[in-house]
Structure formats: structure tokens, C-alpha cells
C-alpha positions as CSV (number, residue, x, y, z in Angstrom):
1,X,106.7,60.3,84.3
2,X,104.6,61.6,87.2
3,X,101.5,64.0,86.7
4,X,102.6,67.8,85.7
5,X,100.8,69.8,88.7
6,X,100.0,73.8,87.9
7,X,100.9,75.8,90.6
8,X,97.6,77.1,92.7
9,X,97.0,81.0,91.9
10,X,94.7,82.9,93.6
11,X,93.8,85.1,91.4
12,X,91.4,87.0,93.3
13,X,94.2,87.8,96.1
14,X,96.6,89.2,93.0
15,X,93.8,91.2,91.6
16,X,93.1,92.6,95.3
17,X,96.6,93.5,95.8
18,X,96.2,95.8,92.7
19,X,92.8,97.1,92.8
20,X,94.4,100.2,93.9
21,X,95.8,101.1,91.2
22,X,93.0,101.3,89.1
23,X,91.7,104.3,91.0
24,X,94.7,106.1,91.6
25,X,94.6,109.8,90.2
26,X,97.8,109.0,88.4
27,X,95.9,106.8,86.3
28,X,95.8,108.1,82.8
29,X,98.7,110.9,83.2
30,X,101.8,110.4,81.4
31,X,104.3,107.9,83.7
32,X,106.8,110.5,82.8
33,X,105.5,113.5,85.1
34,X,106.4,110.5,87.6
35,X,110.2,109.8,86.9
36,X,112.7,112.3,86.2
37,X,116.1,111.4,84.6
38,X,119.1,110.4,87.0
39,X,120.9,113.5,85.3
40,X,117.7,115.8,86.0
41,X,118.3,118.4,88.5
42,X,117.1,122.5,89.2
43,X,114.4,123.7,88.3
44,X,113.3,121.0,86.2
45,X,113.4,118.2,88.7
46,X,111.6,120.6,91.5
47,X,108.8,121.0,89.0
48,X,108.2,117.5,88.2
49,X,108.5,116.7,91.4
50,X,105.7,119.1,92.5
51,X,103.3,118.6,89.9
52,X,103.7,114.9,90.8
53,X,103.1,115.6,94.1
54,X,100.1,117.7,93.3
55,X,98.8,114.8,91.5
56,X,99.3,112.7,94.1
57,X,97.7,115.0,96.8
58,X,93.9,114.6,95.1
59,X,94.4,111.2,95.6
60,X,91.8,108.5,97.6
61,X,94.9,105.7,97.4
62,X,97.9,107.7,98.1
63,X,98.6,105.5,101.5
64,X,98.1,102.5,99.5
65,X,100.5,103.9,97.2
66,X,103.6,104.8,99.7
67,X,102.9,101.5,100.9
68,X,103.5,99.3,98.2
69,X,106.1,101.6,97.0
70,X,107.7,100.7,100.1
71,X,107.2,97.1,100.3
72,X,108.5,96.3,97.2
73,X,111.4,99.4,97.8
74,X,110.7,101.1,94.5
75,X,114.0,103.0,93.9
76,X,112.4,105.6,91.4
77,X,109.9,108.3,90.5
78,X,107.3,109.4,92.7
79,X,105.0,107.3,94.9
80,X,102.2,107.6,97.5
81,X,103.9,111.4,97.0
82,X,106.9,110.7,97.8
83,X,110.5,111.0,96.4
84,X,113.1,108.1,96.3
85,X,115.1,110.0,98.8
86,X,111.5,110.9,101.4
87,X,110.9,106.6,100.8
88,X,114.4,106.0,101.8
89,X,114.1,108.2,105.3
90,X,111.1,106.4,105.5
91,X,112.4,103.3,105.7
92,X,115.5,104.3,107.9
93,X,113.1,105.8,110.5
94,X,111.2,102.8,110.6
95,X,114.1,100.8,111.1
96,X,115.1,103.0,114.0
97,X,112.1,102.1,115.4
98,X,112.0,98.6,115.2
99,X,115.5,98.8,117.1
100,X,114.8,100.6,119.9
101,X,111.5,98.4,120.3
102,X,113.8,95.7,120.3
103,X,114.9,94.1,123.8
């Protein structure tokens, strides 16, 4: 049999690409003031979402955030201060964009 080969990892790109979250001023909190159930709504849901938001609006890595929430298309909880739905017009305005750029 041929020689096994590891796959090359650069580690130090990986850890760079998560550095962020180390100083995010979500770090710490409980993940749930983050997510809300899929059967949350009222009152309930507008408070979680705008203590999250609070949170997120002392933050030094919020763009960060929003960013990779949108480059991987996180589907839930709040990110970079944003909602699901506020990532998903996001993304469709971007889109928009990149059409009418488009010849």
C-alpha cells in the first residue's frame, strides 16, 4: 500500500477565522438570551430579542459577527444583532445588488 498522507491544516488561518469570538460581548452570557423557540412569539420573543440586541450593541466584533453569520447563512438566534428574518433581507438586498451590477 502507498504512504497514508495527513491532510495539510493551517491551523493558524482556523484559529484566525475565530479569534473573534473570543472577544465578543456575548461571550460568557447564556446562548439562550440568543435563540428563542420556533413557537416563541409576543412579548417574550420582542424581549429576547432586544436584550440580545442590547448585548450585541456594546460589542467591538459585532461586524465580524453579521458577517460570519452571513457567510455560513446561520438560520437562527441572534447574530452581529441581527434577527434570522433582518439576515435574510440582508442577503436578498445583496443579491439585488449583485443583479443590477450585472451586465
Amino acid at each position: 500500500m502507498g504512504k497514508r498522507t495527513e491532510p495539510v491544516v493551517n491551523i493558524k488561518a482556523i484559529e484566525a477565522s475565530w479569534v473573534w469570538q473570543m472577544q465578543g460581548a456575548c461571550r460568557g452570557k447564556d446562548s439562550a438570551l440568543f435563540y428563542y423557540d420556533d413557537n416563541e412569539r409576543g412579548d417574550n420573543k420582542e424581549n429576547k430579542t432586544a436584550t440580545a440586541k442590547a448585548i450585541c450593541g456594546t460589542c467591538k466584533v459585532k461586524q465580524e459577527c453579521l458577517a460570519f453569520a452571513l457567510q455560513i447563512n446561520e438560520r437562527y438566534g441572534i447574530w452581529g444583532g441581527t434577527t434570522p428574518e433582518e439576515r435574510e433581507s440582508i442577503k436578498r438586498r445583496e443579491y439585488r445588488q449583485r443583479a443590477k451590477a450585472q451586465p
